[in-house]
C-alpha positions as CSV (number, residue, x, y, z in Angstrom):
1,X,8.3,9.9,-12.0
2,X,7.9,7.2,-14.2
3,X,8.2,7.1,-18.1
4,X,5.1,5.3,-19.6
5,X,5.8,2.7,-22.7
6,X,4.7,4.7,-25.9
7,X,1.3,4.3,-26.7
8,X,0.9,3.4,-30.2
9,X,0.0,-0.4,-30.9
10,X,1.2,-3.2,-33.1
11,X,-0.6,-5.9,-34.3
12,X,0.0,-8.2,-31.5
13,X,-1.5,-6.0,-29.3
14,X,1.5,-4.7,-27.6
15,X,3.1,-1.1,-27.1
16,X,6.4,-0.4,-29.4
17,X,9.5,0.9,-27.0
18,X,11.5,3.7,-29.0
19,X,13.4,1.4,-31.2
20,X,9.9,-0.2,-33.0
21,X,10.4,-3.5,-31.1
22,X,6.7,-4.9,-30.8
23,X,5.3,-5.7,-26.7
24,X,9.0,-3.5,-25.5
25,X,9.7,-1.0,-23.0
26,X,12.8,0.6,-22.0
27,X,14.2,-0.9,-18.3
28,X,17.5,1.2,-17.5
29,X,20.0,0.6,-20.3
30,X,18.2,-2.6,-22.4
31,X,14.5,-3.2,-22.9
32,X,11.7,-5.7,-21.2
33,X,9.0,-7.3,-22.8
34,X,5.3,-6.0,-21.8
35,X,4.5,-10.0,-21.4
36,X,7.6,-10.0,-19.2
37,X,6.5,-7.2,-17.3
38,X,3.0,-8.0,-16.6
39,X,4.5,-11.8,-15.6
40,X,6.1,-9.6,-13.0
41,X,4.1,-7.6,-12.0
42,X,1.5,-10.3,-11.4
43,X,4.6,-12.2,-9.5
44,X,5.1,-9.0,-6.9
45,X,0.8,-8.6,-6.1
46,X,1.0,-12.5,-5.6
47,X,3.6,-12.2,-3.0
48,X,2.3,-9.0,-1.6
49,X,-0.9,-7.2,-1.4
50,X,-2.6,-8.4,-4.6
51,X,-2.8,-12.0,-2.2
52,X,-3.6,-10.1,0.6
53,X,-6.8,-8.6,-1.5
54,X,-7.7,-12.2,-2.2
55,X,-7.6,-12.7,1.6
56,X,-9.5,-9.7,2.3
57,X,-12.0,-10.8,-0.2
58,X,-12.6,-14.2,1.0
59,X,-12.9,-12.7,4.9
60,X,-15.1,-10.2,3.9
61,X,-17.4,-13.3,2.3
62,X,-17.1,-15.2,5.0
63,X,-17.7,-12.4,7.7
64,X,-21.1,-11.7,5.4
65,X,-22.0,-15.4,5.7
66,X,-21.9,-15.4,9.9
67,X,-23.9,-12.1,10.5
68,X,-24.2,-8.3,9.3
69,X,-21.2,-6.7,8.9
70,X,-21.7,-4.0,11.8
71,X,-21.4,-7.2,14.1
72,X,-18.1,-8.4,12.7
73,X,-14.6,-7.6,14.1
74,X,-11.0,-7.4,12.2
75,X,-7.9,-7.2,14.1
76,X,-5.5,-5.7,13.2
77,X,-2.1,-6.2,15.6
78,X,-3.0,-9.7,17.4
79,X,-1.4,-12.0,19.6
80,X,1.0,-14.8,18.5
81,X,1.5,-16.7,21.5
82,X,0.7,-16.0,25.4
83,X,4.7,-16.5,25.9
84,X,5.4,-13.4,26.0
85,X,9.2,-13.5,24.0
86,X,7.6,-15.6,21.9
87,X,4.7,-13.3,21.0
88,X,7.8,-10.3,20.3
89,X,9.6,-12.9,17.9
90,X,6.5,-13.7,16.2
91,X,5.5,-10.1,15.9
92,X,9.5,-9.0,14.8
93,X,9.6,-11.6,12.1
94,X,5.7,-10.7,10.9
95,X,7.3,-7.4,10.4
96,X,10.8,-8.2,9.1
97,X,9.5,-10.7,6.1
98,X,6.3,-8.4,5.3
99,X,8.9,-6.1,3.8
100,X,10.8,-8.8,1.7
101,X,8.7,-7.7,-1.4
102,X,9.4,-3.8,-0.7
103,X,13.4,-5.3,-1.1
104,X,12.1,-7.1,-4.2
105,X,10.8,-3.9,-5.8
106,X,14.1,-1.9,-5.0
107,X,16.1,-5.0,-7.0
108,X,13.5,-4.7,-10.0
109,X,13.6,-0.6,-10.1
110,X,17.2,-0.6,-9.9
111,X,18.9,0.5,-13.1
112,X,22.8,1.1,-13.4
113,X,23.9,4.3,-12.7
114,X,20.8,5.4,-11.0
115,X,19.7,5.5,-7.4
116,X,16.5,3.6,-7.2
117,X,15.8,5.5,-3.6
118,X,16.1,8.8,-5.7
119,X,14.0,7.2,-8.5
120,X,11.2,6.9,-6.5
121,X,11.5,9.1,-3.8
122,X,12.7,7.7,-0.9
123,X,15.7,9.6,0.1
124,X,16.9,12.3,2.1
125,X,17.1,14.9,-0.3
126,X,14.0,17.3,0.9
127,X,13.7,16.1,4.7
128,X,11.9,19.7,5.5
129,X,9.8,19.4,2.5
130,X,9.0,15.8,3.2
131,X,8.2,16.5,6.3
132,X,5.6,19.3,5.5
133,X,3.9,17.3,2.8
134,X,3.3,14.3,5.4
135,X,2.0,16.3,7.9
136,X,-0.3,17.9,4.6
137,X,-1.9,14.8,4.1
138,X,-2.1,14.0,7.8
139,X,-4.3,16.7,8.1
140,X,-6.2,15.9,5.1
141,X,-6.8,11.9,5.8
142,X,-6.9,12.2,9.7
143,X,-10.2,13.8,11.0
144,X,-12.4,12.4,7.4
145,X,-11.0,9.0,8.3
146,X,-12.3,9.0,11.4
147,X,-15.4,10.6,10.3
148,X,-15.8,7.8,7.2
149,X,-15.4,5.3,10.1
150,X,-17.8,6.2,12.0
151,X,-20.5,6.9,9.6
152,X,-19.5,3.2,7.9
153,X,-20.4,1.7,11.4
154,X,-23.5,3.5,11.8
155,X,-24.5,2.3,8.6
156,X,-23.4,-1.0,8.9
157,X,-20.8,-1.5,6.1
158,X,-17.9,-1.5,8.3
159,X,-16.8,-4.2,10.7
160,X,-15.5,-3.0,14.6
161,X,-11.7,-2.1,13.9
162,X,-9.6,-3.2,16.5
163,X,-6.0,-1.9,15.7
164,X,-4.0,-3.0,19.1
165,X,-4.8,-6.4,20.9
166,X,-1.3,-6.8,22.1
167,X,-0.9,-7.8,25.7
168,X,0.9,-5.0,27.2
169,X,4.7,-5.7,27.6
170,X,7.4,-3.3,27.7
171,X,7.6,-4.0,23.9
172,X,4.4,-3.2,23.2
173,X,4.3,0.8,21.8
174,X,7.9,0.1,20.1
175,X,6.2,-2.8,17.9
176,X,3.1,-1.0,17.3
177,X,5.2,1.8,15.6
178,X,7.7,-0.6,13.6
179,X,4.1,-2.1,12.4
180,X,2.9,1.2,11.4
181,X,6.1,2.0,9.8
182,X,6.4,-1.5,7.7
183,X,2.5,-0.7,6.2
184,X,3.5,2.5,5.5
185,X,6.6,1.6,3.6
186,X,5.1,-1.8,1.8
187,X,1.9,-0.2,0.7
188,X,3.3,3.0,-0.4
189,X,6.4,1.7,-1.8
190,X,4.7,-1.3,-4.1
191,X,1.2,0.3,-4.4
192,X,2.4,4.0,-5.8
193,X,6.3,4.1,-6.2
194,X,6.5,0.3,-7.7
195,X,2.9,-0.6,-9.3
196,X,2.4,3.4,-11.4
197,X,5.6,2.6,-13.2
198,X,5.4,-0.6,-13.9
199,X,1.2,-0.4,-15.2
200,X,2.4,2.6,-17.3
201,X,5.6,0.6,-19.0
202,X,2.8,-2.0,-19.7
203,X,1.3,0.5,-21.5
204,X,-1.6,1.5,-19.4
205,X,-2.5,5.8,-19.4
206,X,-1.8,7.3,-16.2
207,X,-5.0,7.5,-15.3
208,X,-5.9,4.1,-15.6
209,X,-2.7,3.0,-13.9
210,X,-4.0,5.3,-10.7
211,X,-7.3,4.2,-10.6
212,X,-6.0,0.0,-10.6
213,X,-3.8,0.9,-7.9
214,X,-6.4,2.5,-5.9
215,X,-9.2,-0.1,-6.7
216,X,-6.2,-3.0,-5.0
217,X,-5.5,-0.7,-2.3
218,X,-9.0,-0.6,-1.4
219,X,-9.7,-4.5,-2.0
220,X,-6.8,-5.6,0.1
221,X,-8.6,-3.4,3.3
222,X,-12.1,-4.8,2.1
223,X,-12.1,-7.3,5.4
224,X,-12.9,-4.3,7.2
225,X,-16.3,-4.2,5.2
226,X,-17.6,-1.2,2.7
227,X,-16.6,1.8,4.0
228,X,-12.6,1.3,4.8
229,X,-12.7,-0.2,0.6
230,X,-14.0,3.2,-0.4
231,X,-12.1,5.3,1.9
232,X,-8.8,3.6,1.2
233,X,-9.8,3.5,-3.1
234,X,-10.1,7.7,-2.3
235,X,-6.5,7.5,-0.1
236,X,-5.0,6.2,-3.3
237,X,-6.1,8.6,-5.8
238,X,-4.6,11.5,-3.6
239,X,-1.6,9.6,-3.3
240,X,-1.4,8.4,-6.6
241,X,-2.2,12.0,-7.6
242,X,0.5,13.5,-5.1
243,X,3.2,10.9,-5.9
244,X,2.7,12.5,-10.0
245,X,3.3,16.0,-9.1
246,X,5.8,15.7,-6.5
247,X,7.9,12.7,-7.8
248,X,8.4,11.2,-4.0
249,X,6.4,8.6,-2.2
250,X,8.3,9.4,1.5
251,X,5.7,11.9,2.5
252,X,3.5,9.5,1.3
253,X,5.1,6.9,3.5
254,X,5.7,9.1,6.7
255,X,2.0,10.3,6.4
256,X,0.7,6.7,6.7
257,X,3.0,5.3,9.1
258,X,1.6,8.7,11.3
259,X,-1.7,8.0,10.6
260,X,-1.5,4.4,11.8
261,X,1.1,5.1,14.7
262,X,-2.2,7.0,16.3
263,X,-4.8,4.7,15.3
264,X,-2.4,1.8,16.6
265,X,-1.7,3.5,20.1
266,X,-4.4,5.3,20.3
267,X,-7.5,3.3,19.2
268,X,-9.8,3.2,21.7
269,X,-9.2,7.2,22.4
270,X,-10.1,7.5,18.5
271,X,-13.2,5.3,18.5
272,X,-11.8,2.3,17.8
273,X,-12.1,-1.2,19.2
């Protein structure tokens, strides 16, 4: 869990860590300026998913501007290049540097003497525990996903998802799961285990610090139109509220990856594309 900066202010505006230093929380064994971590917190969203919420933002706008949004498509696993080794190296290397930020946020969370896997979660410790909490949430987000989906369409707030438009190779299904896996581990990873911590050390209350992280999670899916922004701003509060009473985000991660391992090989049996 992670340890919010105390909450009293000082003139500057800034929380006081322990010691009475102005604008200071505690990072490990020393101490990091709020300014320093707001610089990097801003730093990690621009390399991540707070620039692909601008993206989403400007699609959405420009989707708008073309026709109603129950006309509109988003893709979600598309083609590289008709070369078909060519399309698998793109597709591997998509996957491979969409999680150099994840690496990022392990170096920042790291703190001597201290695993920052076990810091956040994301260990081996409770595998049957894990494993029963994913398949909790599974339940939970599965069938009123679908069901938000389809009412969003009918209503015509949400665009046609089309989560597989991969030629079919014998690589297909085995990058369709590594792409599941890599949005489960980013989004989890910097949106719960990464962002709570870091928003609460700023100085924001818990509360506040779950409801930003939810609002980006569901700006950065707002290409898909209205309804996949409100059902993924609701995703986030459960997991934000999950991650605070349990401590680990890997059920949070496995129960994502699931959840988009079957939308991603199993679309158009779901009502997708």
């Amino acid at each position: 869990m992670s340890d919010a900066a105390p909450p009293n202010a000082q003139p500057d505006g800034g929380p006081s860590a322990p010691g009475g230093t102005p604008g200071v929380a505690r990072h490990g064994q020393g101490t990091v300026s709020r300014r320093r971590l707001i610089l990097e917190v801003l730093l990690v969203l621009g390399l991540s998913l707070g620039q692909s919420a601008v993206y989403s933002l400007v699609q959405l706008l420009d989707k708008m501007s073309r026709a109603p949004l129950a006309q509109g498509t988003s893709t979600l696993n598309a083609v590289r290049s008709n070369r078909e080794y060519f399309d698998l190296t793109y597709q591997v290397l998509d996957i491979f540097f969409a999680l150099m930020p994840v690496f990022l946020v392990f170096f920042l969370l790291a703190a001597p003497g201290t695993s920052v896997f076990r810091r956040i979660g994301l260990d081996w410790r409770h595998p049957v525990r894990d494993g029963l909490g994913a398949l909790g949430l599974l339940v939970v987000i599965g069938v009123p996903s679908l069901g938000l989906y389809a009412a969003g369409r009918a209503l015509g707030i949400t665009t046609e998802i089309i989560p597989n438009a991969l030629h079919q190779y014998w690589w297909t299904i085995p990058v369709l799961v590594l792409s599941a896996i890599r949005h489960g581990v980013v989004e989890e990873v910097i949106m719960v285990g990464y962002l709570l911590d870091r928003l609460e050390r700023i100085g924001l209350a818990p509360i506040a610090a779950i409801l930003a992280s939810s609002l980006l999670r569901g700006s950065y899916h707002l290409y898909q139109g209205f309804g996949p922004f409100i059902g993924n701003f609701l995703l986030g509060l459960l997991f934000c509220w999950v991650y605070k009473k349990c401590g680990r985000v890997a059920p949070l991660v496995v129960a994502h990856a699931l959840v988009d391992i079957a939308a991603f090989t199993l679309g158009p049996a779901l009502g997708f594309g």
